[in-house]
LOBA-102766 format. One line per field, with one value per residue: x, z, y of N, C-alpha, C in turn; residue number from 1. Coordinates in steps of 0.2 Angstrom, whole numbers. Layout:
N
neast <- (X;...) .
nup <- (Z;...) .
nnorth <- (Y;...) .
caeast <- (X;...) .
caup <- (Z;...) .
canorth <- (Y;...) .
ceast <- (X;...) .
cup <- (Z;...) .
cnorth <- (Y;...) .
i <- (NUM;...) .
This chain:
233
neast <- (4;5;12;0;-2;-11;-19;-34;-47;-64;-80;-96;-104;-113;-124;-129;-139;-142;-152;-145;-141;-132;-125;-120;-108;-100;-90;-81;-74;-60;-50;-53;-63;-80;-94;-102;-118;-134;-148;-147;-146;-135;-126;-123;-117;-118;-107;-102;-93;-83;-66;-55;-40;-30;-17;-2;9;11;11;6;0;1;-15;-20;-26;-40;-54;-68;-76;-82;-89;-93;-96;-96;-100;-92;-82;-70;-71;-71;-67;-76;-79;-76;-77;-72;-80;-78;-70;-70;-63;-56;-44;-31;-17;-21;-29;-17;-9;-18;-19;-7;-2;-13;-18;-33;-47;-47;-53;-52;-61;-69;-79;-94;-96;-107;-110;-123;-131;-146;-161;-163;-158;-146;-139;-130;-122;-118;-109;-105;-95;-97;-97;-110;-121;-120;-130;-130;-138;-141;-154;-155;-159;-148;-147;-137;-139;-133;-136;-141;-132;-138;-146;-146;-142;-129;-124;-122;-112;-102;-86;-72;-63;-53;-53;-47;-37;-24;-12;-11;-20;-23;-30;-30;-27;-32;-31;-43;-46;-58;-68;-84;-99;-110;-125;-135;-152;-167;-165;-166;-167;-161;-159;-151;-146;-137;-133;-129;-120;-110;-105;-105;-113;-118;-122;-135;-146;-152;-155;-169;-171;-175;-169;-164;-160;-155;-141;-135;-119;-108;-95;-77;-62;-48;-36;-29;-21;-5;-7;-7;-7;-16;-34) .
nup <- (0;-6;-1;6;-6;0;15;26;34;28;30;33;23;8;-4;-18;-31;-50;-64;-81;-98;-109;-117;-112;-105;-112;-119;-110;-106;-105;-115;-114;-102;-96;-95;-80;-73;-67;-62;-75;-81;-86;-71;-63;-48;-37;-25;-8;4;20;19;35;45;35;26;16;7;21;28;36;29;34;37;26;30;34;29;17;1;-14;-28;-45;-51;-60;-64;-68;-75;-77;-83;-66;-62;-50;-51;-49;-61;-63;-65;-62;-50;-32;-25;-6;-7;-16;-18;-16;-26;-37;-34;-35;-48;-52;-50;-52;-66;-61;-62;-56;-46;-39;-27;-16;-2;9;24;36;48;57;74;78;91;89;75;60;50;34;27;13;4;-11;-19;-34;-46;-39;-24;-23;-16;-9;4;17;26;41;49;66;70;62;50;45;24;16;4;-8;-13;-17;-10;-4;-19;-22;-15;-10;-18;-25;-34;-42;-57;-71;-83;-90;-95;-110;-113;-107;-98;-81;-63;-47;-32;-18;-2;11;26;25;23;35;34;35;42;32;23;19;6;1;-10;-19;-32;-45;-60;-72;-72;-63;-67;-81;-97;-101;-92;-87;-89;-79;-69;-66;-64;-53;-41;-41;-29;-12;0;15;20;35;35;34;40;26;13;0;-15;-22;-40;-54;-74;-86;-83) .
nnorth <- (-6;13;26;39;55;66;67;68;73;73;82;82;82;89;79;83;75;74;68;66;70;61;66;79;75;65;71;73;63;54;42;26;28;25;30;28;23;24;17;15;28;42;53;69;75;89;95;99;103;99;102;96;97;94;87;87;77;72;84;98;115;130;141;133;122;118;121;125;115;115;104;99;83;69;52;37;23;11;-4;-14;-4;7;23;42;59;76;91;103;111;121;130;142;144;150;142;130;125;128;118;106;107;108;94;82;87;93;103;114;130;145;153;163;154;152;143;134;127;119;114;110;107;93;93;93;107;108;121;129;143;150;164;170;180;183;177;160;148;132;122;109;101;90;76;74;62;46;37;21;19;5;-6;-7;5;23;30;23;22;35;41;32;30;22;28;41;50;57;66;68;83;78;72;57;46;48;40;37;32;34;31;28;24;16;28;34;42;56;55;59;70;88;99;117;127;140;143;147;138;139;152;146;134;136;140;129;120;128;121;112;122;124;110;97;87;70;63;67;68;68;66;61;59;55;54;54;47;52;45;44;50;38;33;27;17) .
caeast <- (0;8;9;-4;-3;-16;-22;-37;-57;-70;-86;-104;-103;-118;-122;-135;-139;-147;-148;-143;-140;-125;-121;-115;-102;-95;-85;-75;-73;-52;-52;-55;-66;-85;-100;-110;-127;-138;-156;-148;-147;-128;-129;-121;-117;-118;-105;-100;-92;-77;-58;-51;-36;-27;-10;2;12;11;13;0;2;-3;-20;-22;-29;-48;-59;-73;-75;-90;-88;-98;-94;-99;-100;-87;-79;-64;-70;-74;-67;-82;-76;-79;-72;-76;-79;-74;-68;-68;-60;-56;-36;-24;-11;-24;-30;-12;-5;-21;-18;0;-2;-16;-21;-39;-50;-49;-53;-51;-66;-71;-84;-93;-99;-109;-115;-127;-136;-152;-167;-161;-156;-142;-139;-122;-124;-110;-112;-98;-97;-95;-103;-116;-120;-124;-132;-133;-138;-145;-154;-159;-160;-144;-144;-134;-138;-130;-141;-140;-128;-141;-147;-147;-136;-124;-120;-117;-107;-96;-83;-65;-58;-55;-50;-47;-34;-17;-10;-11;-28;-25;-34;-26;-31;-29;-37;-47;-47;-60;-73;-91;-99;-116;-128;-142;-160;-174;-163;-172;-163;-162;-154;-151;-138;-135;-129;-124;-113;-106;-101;-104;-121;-123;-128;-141;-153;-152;-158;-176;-172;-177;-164;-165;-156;-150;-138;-130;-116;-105;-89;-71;-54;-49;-34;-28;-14;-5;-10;-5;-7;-21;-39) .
caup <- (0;-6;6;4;-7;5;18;30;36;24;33;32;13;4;-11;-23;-38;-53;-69;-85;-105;-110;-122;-107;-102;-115;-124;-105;-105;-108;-120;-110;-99;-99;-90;-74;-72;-60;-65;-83;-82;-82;-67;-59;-43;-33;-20;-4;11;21;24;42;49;28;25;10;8;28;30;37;28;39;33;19;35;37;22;13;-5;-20;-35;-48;-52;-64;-64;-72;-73;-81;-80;-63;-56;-51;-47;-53;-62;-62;-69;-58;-40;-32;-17;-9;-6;-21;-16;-14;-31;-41;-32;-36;-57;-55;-47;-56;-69;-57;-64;-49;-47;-33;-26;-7;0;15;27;41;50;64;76;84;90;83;67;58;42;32;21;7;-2;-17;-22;-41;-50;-34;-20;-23;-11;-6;11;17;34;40;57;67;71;58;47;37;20;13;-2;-13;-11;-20;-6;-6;-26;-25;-9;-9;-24;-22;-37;-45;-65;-75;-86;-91;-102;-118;-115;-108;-94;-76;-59;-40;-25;-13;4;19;26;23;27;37;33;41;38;33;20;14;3;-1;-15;-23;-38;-54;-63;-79;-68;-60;-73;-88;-100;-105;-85;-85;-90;-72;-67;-65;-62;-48;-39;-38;-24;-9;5;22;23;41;31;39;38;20;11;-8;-16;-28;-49;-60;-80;-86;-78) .
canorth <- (0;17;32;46;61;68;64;76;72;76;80;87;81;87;78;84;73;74;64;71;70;58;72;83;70;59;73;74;58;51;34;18;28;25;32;23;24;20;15;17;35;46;57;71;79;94;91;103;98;103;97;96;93;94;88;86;71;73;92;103;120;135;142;128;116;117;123;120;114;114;102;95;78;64;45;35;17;7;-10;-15;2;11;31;50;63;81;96;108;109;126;131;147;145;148;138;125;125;129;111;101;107;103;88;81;91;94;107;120;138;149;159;163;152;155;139;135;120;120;107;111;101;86;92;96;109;110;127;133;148;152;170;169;185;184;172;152;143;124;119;103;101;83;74;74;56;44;26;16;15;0;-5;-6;11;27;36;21;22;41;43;29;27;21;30;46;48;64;68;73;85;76;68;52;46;47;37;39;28;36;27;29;19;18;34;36;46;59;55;63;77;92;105;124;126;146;142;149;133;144;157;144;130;137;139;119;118;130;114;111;129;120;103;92;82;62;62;73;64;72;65;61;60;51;51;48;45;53;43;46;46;34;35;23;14) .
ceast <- (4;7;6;-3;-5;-19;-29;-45;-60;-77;-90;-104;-110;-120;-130;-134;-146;-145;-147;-142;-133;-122;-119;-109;-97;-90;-79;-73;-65;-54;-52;-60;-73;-90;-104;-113;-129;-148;-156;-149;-140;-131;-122;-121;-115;-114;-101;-98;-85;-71;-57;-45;-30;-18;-8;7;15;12;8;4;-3;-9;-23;-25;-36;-51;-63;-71;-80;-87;-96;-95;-98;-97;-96;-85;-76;-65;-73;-72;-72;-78;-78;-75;-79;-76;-76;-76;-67;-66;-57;-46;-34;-20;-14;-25;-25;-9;-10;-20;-12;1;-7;-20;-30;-41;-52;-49;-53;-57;-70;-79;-85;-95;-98;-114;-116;-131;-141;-158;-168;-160;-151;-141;-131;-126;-117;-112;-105;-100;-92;-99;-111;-114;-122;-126;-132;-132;-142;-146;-155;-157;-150;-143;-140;-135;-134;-133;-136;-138;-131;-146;-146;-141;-130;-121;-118;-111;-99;-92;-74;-58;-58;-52;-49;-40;-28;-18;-11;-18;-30;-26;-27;-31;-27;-34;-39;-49;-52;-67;-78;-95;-107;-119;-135;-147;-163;-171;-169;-167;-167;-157;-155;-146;-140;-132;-126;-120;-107;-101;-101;-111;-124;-126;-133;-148;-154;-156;-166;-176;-173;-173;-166;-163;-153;-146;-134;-127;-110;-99;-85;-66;-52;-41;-33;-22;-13;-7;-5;-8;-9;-27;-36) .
cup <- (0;-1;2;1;-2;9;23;30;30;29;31;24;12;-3;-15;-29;-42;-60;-76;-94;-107;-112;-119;-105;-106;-117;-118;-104;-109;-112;-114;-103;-102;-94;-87;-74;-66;-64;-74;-86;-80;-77;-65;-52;-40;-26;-15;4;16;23;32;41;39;28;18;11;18;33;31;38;32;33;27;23;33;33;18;3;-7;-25;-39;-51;-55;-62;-69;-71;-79;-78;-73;-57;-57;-50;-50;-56;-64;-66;-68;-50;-38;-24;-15;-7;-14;-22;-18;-22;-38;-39;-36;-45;-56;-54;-51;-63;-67;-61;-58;-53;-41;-33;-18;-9;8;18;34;42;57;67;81;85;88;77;66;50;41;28;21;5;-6;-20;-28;-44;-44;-29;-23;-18;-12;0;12;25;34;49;58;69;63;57;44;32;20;6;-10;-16;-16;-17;-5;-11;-22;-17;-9;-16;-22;-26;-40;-52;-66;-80;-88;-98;-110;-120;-111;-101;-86;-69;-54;-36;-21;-7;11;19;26;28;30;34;37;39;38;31;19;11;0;-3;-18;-26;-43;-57;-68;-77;-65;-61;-78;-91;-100;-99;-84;-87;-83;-67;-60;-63;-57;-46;-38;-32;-22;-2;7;23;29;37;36;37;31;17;1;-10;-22;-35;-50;-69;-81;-80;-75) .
cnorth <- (6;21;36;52;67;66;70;71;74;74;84;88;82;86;79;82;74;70;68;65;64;64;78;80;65;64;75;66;54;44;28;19;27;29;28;26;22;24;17;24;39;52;61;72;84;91;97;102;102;98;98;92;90;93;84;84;73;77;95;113;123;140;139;120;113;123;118;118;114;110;101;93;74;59;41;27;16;-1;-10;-9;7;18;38;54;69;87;103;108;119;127;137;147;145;145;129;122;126;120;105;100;103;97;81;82;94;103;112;127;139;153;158;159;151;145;139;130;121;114;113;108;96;85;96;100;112;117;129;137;149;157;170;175;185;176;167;149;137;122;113;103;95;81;73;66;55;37;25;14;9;0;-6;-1;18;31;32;23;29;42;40;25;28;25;36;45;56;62;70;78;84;72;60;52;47;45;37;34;34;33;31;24;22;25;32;42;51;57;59;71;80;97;111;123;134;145;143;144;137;146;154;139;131;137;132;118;121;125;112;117;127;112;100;85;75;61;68;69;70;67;66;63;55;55;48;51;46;49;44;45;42;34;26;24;12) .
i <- (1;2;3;4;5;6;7;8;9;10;11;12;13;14;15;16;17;18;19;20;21;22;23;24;25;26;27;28;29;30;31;32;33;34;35;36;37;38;39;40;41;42;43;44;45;46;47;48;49;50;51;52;53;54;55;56;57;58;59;60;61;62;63;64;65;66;67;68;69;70;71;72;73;74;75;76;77;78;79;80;81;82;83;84;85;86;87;88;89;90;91;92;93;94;95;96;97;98;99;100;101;102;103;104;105;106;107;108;109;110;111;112;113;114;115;116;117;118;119;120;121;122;123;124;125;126;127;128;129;130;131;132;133;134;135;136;137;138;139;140;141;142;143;144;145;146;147;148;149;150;151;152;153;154;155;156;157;158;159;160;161;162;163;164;165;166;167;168;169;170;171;172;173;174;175;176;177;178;179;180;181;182;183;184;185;186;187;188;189;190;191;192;193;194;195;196;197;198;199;200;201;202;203;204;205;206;207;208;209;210;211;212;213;214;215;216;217;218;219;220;221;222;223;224;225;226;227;228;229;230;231;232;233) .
């Protein structure tokens, strides 16, 4: 087992999915990768959560600790490797965002985001906002205990994948593990959602603007584990 790239918590993940057109996702897709489905439909997601506790190859830089993150990410497989790749990852460090291009060629940008998780009455709500040409919102509330769905489950598929994919410079695919154990989840999400999907990823998402999520998952998050790329599935 190699040593970690990264290492650092991920918690209060919220995941917003919806399903979508192939025809937004194949032309990002490296040669030997393919698009997973679930119920036979490609899907993205709406993903915001926070790091803690952040180190690089086992170095915790000062003010690049404990911060939030926003993606939107797609569904992917090479064979029997399930995992995602994304469209853009945003985060409000520079340093943060200059290391993950050079490192992986990871589609970051820089832009302040605020976040703010609260428990009360037995509930918990994460909320992210990203100031991009205005505010965006995504927050999720839901009860503050914690299950474990089951692996056949809709909050299973999107939560838990071992692998991430993307790209190099020339085109061809590149692959990383991802290590942490099963996450729980909260029940009984509800979401607010204010987001400009066009301001944020660009026009082709404004088809989302109106759309209605299949899925929303609070997740607990863990301790998790980036290791280094490798070139291929």
């Amino acid at each position: 087992m190699g040593a970690p790239f990264l290492s650092a918590r991920w918690e209060h993940l919220a995941i917003v999915s919806y399903t979508v057109d192939d025809a937004l996702l194949t032309p990002r897709l490296p040669p030997g990768l393919e698009l997973d489905r679930l119920d036979g439909r490609a899907c993205v997601s709406l993903v915001a959560f926070m790091f803690r506790d952040t180190r690089v190859r086992g170095v915790r830089w000062p003010r690049h600790v404990n911060f939030p993150e926003i993606n939107l990410r797609f569904y992917v497989r090479h064979g029997d490797r399930r995992g995602v790749m994304f469209v853009r990852e945003i985060v409000p460090r520079r340093a943060i965002s200059t290391i993950a291009r050079l490192t992986y060629n990871e589609p970051y940008v820089t832009r302040r985001i605020d976040a703010a998780i609260r428990e009360d009455g037995g509930h918990i709500e994460a909320a992210y906002t990203v100031h991009d040409r205005g505010a965006h919102r995504i927050a999720v509330r839901a009860r503050s205990q914690t299950i474990m769905p089951p692996e056949d489950s809709p909050e299973h598929w999107f939560k838990e994948h071992q692998w991430g994919f993307g790209v190099d410079r020339r085109g061809r695919a590149l692959t990383y593990e991802v290590r942490h154990p099963r996450w729980r989840v909260h029940p009984e999400p509800g979401l607010d959602l204010d987001f400009d999907w066009a301001r944020v990823y660009g026009r082709e998402w404004g088809v989302l603007q109106d759309a209605e999520p299949n899925s929303v998952v609070l997740a607990e998050g863990s301790g998790v584990e980036v290791l280094p790329k490798s070139r291929g599935g």
